[in-house]
KEPAMAR-57049 format. One record per residue: residue in one letter; x, y, z of N, C-alpha, C, O in turn. Coordinates in steps of 0.05 Angstrom, whole numbers, m for minus. Example, Ala and Ser with C-alpha at 12.3 -4.5 7.8 and 13.67 -1.06 7.14 Angstrom:
residues 2
+------+--------+--------+--------+--------+--------+--------+--------+--------+--------+--------+--------+--------+
| resn |    nxx |    nyy |    nzz |   caxx |   cayy |   cazz |    cxx |    cyy |    czz |    oxx |    oyy |    ozz |
+------+--------+--------+--------+--------+--------+--------+--------+--------+--------+--------+--------+--------+
|    A |    264 |   m114 |    156 |    246 |    m90 |    156 |    264 |    m66 |    156 |    285 |    m66 |    169 |
|    S |    257 |    m45 |    142 |    273 |    m21 |    143 |    258 |      1 |    157 |    268 |     23 |    161 |
+------+--------+--------+--------+--------+--------+--------+--------+--------+--------+--------+--------+--------+
END
This chain:
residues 169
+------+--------+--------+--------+--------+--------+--------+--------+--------+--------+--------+--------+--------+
| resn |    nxx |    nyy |    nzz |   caxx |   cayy |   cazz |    cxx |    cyy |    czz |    oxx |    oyy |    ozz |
+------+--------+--------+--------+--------+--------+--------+--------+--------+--------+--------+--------+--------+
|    X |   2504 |   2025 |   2365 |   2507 |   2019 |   2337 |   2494 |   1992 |   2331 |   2500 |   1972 |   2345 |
|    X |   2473 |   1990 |   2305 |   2466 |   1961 |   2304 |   2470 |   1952 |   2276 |   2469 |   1970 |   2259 |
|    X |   2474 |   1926 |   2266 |   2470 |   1927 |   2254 |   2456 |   1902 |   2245 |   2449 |   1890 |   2265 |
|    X |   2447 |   1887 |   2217 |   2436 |   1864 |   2220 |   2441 |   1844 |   2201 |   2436 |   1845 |   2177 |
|    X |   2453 |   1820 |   2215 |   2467 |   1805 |   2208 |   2456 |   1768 |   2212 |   2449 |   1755 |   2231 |
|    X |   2458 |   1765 |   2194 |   2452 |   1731 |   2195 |   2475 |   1717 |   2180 |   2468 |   1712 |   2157 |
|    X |   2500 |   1709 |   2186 |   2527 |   1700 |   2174 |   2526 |   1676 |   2171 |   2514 |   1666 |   2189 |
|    X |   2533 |   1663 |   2158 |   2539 |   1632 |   2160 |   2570 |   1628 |   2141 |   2580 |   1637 |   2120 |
|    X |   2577 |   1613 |   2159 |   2610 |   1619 |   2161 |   2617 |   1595 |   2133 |   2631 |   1602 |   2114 |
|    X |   2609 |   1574 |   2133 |   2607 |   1554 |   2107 |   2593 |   1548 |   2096 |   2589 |   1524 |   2091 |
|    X |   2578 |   1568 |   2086 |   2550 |   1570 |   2065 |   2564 |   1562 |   2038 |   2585 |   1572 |   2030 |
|    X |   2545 |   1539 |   2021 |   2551 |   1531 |   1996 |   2513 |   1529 |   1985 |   2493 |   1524 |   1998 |
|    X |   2515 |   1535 |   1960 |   2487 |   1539 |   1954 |   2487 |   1513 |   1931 |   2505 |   1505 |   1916 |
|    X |   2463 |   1505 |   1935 |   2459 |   1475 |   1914 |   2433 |   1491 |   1905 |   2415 |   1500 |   1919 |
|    X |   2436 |   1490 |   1876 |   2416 |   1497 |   1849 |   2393 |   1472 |   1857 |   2372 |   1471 |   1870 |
|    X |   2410 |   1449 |   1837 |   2411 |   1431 |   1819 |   2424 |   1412 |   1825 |   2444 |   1413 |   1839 |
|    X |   2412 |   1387 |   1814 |   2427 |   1357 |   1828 |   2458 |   1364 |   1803 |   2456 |   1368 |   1779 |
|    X |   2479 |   1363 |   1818 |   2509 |   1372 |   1805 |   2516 |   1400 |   1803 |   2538 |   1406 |   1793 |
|    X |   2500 |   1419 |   1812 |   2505 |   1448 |   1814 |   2515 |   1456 |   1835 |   2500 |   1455 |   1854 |
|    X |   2540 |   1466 |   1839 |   2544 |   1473 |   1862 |   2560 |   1506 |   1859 |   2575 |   1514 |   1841 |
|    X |   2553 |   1517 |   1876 |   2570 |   1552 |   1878 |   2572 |   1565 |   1905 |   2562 |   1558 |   1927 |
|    X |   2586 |   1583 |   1898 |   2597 |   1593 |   1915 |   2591 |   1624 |   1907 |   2609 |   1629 |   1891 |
|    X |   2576 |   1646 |   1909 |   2577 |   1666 |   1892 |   2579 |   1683 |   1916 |   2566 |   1673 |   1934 |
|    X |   2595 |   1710 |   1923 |   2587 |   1720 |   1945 |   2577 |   1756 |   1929 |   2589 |   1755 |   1907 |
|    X |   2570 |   1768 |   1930 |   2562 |   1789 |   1925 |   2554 |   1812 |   1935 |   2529 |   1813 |   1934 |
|    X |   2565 |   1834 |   1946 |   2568 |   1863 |   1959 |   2548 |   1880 |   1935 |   2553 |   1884 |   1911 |
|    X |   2520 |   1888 |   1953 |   2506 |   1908 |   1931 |   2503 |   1934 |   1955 |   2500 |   1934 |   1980 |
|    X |   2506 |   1962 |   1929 |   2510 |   1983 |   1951 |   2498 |   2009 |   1934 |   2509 |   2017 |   1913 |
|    X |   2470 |   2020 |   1948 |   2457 |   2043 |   1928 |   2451 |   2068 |   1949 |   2453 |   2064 |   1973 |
|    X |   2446 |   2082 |   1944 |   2442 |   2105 |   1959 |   2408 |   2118 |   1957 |   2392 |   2112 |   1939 |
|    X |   2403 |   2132 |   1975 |   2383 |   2148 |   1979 |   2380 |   2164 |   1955 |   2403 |   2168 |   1947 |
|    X |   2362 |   2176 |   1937 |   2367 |   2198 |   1926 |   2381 |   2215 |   1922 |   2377 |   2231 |   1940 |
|    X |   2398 |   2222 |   1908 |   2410 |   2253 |   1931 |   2428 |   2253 |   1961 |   2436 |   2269 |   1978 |
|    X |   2429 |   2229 |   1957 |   2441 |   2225 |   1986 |   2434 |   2235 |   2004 |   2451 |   2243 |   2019 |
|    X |   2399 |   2241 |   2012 |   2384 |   2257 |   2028 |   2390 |   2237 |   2054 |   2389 |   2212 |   2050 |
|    X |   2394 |   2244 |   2074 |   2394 |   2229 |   2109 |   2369 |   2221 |   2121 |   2361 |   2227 |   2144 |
|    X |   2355 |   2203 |   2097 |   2325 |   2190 |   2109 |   2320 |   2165 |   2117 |   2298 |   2158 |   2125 |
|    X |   2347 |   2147 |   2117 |   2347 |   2123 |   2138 |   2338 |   2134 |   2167 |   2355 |   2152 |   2171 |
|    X |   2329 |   2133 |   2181 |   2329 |   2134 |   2215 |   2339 |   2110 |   2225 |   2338 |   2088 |   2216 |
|    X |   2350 |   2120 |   2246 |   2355 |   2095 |   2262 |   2328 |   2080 |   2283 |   2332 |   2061 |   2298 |
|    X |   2311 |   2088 |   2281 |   2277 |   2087 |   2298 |   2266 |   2065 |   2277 |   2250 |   2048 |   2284 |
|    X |   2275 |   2066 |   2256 |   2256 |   2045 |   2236 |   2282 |   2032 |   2214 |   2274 |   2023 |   2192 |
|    X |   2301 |   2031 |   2218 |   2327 |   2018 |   2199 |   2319 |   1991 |   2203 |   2311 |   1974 |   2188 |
|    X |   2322 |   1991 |   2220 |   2322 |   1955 |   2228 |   2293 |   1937 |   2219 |   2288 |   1913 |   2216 |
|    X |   2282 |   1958 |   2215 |   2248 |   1945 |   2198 |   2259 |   1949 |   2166 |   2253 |   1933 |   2149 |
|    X |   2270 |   1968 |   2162 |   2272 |   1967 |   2136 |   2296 |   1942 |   2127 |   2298 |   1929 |   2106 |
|    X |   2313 |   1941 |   2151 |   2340 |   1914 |   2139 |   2322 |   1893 |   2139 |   2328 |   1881 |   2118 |
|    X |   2296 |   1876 |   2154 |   2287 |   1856 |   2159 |   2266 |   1860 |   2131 |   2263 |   1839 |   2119 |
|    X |   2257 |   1874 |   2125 |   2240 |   1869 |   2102 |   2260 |   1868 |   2083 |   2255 |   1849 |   2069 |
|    X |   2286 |   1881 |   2075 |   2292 |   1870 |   2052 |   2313 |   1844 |   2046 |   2322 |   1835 |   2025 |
|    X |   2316 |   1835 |   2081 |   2326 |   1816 |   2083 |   2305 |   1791 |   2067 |   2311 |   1777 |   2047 |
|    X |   2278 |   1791 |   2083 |   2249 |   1778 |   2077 |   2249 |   1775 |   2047 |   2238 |   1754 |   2038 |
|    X |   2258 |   1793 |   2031 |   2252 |   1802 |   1995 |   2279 |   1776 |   1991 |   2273 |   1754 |   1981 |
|    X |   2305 |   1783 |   1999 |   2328 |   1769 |   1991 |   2321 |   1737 |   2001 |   2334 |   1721 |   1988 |
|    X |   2306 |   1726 |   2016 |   2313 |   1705 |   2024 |   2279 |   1689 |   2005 |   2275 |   1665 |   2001 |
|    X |   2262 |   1710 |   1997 |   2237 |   1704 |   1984 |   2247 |   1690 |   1959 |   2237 |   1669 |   1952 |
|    X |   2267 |   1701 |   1944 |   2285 |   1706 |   1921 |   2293 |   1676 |   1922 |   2288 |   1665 |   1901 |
|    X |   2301 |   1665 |   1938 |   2317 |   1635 |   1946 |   2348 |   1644 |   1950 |   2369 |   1631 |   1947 |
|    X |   2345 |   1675 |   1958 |   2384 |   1681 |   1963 |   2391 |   1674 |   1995 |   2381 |   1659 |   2012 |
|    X |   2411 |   1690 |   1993 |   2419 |   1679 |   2018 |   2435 |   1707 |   2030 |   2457 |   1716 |   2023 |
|    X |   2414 |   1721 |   2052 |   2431 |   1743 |   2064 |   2447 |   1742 |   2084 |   2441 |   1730 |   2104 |
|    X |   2471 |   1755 |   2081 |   2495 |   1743 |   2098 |   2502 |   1767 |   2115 |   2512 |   1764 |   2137 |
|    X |   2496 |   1791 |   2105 |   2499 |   1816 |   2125 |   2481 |   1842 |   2115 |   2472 |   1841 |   2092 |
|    X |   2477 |   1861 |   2128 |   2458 |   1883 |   2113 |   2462 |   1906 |   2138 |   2462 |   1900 |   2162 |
|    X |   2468 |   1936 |   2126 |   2481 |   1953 |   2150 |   2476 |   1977 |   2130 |   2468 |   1975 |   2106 |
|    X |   2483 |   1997 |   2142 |   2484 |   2032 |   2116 |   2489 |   2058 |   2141 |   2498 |   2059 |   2164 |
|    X |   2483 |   2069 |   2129 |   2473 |   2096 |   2142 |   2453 |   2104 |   2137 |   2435 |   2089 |   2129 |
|    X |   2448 |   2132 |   2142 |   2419 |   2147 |   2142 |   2414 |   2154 |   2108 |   2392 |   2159 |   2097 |
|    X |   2440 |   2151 |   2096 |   2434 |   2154 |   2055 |   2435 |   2133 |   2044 |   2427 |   2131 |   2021 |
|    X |   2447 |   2110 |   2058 |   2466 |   2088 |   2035 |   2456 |   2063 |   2051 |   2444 |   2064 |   2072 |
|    X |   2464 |   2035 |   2037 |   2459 |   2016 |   2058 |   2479 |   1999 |   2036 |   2483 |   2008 |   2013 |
|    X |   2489 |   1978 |   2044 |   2513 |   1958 |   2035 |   2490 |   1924 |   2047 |   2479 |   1924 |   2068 |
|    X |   2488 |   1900 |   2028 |   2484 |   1889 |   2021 |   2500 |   1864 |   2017 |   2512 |   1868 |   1996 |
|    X |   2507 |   1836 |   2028 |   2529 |   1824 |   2023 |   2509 |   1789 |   2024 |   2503 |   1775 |   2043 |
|    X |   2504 |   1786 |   1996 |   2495 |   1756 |   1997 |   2507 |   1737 |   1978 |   2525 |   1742 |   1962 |
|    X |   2493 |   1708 |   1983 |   2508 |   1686 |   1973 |   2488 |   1685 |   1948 |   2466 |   1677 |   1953 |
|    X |   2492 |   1690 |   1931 |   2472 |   1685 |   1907 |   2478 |   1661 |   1899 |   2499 |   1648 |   1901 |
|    X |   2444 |   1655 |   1884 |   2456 |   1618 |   1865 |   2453 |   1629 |   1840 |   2439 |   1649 |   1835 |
|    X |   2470 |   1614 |   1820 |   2472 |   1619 |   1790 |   2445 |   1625 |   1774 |   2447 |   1638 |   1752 |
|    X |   2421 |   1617 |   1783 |   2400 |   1619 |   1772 |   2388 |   1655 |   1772 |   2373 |   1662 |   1754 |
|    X |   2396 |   1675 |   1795 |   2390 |   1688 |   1803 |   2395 |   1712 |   1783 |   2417 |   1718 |   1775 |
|    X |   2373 |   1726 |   1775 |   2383 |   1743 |   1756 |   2397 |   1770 |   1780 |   2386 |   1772 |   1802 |
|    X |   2408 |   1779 |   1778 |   2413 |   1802 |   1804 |   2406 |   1825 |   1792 |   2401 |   1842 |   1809 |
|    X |   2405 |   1833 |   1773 |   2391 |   1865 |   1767 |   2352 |   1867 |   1773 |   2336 |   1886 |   1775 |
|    X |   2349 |   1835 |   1772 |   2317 |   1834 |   1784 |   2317 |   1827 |   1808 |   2294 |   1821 |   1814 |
|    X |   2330 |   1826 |   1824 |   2330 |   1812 |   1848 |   2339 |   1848 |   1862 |   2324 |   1855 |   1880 |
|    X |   2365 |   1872 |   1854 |   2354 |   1895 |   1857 |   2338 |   1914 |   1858 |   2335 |   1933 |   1874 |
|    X |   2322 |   1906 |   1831 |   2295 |   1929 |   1826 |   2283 |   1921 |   1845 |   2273 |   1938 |   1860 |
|    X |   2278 |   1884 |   1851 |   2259 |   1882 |   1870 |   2263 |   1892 |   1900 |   2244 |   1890 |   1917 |
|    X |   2286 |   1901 |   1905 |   2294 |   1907 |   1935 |   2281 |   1935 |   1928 |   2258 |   1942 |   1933 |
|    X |   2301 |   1951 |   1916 |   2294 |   1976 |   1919 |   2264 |   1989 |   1915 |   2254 |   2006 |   1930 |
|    X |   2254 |   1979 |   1897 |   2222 |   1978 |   1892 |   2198 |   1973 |   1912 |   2181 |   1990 |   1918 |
|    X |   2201 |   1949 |   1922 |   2191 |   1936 |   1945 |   2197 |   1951 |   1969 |   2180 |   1962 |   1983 |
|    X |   2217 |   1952 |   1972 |   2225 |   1971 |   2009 |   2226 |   2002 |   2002 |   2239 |   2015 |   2019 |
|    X |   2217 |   2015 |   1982 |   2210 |   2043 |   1967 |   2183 |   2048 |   1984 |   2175 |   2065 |   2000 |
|    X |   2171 |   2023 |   1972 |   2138 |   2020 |   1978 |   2136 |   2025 |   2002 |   2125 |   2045 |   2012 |
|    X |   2151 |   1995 |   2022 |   2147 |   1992 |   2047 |   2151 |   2011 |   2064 |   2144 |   2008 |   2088 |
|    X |   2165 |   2039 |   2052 |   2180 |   2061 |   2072 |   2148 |   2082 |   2071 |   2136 |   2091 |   2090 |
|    X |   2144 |   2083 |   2045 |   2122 |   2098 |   2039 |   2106 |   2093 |   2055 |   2105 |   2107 |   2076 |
|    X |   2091 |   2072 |   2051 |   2066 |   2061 |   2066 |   2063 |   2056 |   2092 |   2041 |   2053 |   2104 |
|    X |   2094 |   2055 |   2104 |   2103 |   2051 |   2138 |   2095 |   2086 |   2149 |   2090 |   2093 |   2172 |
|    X |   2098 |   2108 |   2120 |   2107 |   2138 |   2123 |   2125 |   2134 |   2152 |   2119 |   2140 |   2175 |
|    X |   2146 |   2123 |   2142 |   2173 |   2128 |   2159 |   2182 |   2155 |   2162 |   2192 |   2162 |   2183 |
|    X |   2180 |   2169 |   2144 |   2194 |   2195 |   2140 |   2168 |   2215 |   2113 |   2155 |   2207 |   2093 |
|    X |   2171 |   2241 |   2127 |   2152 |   2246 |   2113 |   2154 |   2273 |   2091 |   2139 |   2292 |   2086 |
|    X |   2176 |   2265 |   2084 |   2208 |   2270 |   2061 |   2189 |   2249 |   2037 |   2173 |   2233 |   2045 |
|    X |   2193 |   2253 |   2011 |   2197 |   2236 |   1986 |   2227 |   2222 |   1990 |   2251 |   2229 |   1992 |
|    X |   2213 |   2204 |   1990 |   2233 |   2175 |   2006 |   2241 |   2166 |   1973 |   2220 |   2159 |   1962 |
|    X |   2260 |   2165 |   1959 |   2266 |   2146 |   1932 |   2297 |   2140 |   1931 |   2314 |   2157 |   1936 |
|    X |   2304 |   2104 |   1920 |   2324 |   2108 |   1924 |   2341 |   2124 |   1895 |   2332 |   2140 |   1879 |
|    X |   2367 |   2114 |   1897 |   2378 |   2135 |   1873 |   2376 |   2111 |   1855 |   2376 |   2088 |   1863 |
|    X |   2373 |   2122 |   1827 |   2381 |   2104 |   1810 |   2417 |   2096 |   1805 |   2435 |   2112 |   1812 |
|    X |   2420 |   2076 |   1794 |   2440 |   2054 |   1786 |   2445 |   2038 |   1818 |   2427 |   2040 |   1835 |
|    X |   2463 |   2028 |   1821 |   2481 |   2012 |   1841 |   2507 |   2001 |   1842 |   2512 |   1996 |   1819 |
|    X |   2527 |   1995 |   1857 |   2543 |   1980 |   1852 |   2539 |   1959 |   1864 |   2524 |   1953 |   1883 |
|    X |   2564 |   1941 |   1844 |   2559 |   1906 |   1855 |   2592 |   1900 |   1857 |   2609 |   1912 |   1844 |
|    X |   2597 |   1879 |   1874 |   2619 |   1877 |   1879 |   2621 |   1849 |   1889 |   2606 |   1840 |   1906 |
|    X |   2640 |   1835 |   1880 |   2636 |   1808 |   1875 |   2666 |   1798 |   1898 |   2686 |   1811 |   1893 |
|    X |   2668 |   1780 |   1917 |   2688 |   1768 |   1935 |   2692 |   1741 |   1931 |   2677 |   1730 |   1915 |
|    X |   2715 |   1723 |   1944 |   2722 |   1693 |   1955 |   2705 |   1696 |   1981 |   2697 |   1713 |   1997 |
|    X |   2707 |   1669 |   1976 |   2700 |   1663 |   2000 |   2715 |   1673 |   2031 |   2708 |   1679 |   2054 |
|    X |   2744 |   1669 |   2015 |   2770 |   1679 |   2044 |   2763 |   1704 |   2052 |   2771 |   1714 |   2073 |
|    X |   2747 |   1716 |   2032 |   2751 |   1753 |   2052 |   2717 |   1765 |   2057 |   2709 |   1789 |   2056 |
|    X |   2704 |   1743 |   2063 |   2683 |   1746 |   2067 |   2673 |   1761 |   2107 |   2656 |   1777 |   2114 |
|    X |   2698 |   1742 |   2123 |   2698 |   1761 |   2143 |   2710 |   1786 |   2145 |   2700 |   1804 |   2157 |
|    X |   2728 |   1787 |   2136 |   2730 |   1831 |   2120 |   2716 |   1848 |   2104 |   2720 |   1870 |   2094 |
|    X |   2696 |   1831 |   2104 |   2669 |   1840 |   2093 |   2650 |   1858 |   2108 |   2645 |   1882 |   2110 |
|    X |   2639 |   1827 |   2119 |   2613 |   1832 |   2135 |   2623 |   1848 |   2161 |   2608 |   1863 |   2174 |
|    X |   2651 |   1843 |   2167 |   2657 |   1872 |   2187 |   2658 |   1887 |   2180 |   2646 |   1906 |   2191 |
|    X |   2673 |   1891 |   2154 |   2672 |   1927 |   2136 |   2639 |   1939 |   2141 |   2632 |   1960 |   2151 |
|    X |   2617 |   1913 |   2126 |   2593 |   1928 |   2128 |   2581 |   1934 |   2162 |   2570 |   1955 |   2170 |
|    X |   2587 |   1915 |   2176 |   2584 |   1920 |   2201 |   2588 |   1944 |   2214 |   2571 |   1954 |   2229 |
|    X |   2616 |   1958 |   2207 |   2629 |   1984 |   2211 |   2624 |   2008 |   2200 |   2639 |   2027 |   2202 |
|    X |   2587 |   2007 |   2180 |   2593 |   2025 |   2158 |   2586 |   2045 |   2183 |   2606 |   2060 |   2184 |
|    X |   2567 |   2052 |   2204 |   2562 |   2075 |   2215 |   2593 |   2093 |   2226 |   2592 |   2117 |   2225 |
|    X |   2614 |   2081 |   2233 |   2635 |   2084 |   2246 |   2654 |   2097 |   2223 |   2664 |   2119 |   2222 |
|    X |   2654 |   2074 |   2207 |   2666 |   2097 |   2183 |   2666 |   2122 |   2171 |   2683 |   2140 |   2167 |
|    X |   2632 |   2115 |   2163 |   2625 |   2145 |   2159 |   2625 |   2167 |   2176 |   2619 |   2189 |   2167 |
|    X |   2631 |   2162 |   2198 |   2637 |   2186 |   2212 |   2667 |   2200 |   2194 |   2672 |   2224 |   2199 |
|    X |   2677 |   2192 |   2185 |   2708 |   2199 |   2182 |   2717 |   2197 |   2144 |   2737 |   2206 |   2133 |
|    X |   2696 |   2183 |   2131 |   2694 |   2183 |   2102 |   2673 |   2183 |   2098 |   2655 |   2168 |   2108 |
|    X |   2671 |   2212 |   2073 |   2647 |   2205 |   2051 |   2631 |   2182 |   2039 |   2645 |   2162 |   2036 |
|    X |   2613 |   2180 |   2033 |   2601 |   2160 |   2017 |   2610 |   2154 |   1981 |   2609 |   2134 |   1967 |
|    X |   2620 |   2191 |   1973 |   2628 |   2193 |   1949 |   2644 |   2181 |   1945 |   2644 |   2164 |   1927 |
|    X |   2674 |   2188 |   1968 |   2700 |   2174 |   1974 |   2704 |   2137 |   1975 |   2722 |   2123 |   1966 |
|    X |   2675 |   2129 |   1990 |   2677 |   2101 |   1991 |   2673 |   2084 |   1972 |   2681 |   2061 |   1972 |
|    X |   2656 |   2099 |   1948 |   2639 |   2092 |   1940 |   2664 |   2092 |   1909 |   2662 |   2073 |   1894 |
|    X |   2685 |   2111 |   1903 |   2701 |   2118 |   1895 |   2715 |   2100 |   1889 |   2717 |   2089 |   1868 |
|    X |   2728 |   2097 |   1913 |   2738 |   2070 |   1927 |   2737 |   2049 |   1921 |   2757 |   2038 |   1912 |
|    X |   2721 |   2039 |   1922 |   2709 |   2014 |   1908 |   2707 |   2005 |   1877 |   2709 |   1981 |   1870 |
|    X |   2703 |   2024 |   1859 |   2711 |   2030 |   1837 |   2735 |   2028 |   1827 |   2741 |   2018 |   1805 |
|    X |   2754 |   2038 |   1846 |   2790 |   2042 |   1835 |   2792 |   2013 |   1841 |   2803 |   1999 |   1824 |
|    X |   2783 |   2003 |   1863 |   2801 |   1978 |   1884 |   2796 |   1956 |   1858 |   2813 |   1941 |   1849 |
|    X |   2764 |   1956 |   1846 |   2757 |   1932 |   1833 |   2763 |   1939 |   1810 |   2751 |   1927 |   1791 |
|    X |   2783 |   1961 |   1803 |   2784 |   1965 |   1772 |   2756 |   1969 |   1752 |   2754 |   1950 |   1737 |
|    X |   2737 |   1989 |   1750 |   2715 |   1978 |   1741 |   2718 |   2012 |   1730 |   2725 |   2030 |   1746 |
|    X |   2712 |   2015 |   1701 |   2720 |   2038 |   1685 |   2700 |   2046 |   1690 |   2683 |   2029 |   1698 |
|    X |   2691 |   2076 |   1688 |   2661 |   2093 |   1694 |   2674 |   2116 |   1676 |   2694 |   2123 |   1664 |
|    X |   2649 |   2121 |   1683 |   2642 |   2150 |   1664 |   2633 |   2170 |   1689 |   2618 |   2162 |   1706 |
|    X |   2642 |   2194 |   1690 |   2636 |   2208 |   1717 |   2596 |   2213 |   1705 |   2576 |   2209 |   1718 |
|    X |   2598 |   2220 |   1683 |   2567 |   2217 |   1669 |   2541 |   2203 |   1685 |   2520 |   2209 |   1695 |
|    X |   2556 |   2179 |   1681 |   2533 |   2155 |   1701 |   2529 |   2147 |   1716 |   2511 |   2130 |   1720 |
|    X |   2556 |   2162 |   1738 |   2549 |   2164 |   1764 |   2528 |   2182 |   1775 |   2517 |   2200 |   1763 |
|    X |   2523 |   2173 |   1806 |   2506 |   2181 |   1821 |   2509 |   2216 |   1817 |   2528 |   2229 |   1809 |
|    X |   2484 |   2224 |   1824 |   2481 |   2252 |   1814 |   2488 |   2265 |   1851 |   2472 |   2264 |   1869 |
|    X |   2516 |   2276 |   1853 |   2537 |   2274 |   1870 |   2519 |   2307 |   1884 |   2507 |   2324 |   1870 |
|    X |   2523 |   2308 |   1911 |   2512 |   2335 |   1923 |   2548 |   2338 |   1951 |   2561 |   2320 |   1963 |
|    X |   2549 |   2361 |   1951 |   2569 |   2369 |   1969 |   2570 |   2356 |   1992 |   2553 |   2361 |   2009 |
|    X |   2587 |   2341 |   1997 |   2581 |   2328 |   2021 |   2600 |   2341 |   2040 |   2600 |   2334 |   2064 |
+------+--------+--------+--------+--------+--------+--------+--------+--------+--------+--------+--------+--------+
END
């Protein structure tokens, strides 16, 4: 099981001379369709390029892990950072990079929307283990279920509408 991780245990991000934050942020999108086109033969090229995109950004990646549909995302953003451009550019960019690597020779896209999920600092190592653990989990939970999950836990109202376009899992 691998996964790929660069942690820093008292990370504080400076903007600006008097800016200071703390932002931690869980981003989590799926494959199309939840088609099984991660491999494990080329994952680890795909976590390091979109690590390369997050750290291009001026963020700060603190863990990065998935499965063969999904992948989970956990950085220190600074206030300046818009994060819905800082996603298009992940998913966009490592779209390309899968294409052009022809990692898989499947129509590779991810799904549209995402979730975002915002932490303290205190539960940051129940984090990056949760994402650490995602292969292990999913042996035993859905992605719908997790993904579910996360929704109820952070209270965040949906519309079954604008969720992910859900296949039998």
């Amino acid at each position: 099981m691998w996964y790929f991780c660069i942690y820093i245990n008292k990370f504080k991000l400076k903007d600006m001379a008097g800016t200071f934050s703390q932002i931690y942020i869980q981003i989590v999108f799926a494959v199309k369709n939840r088609d099984a086109l991660i491999r494990p033969e080329w994952e680890n090229e795909l976590y390091k390029y979109i690590t390369g995109i997050v750290q291009n950004k001026g963020q700060k990646m603190l863990v990065i892990n998935g499965t063969n549909n999904h992948i989970h995302i956990l950085i220190g953003l600074k206030p300046t950072c818009c994060l819905s451009d800082l996603i298009r550019e992940i998913k966009k960019s490592s779209n390309t990079f899968i294409k052009e690597n022809r990692f898989t020779r499947y129509n590779f896209q991810w799904q549209e929307g995402y979730g975002v999920f915002s932490y303290s600092h205190s539960a940051l190592d129940r984090v990056v283990k949760y994402i650490q653990n995602q292969k292990e989990r999913h042996k035993k939970e859905t992605f719908r279920n997790e993904y579910m999950d996360f929704l109820k836990k952070f209270d965040i109202k949906f519309n079954d509408e604008y969720l992910f376009d859900w296949i039998d899992e």
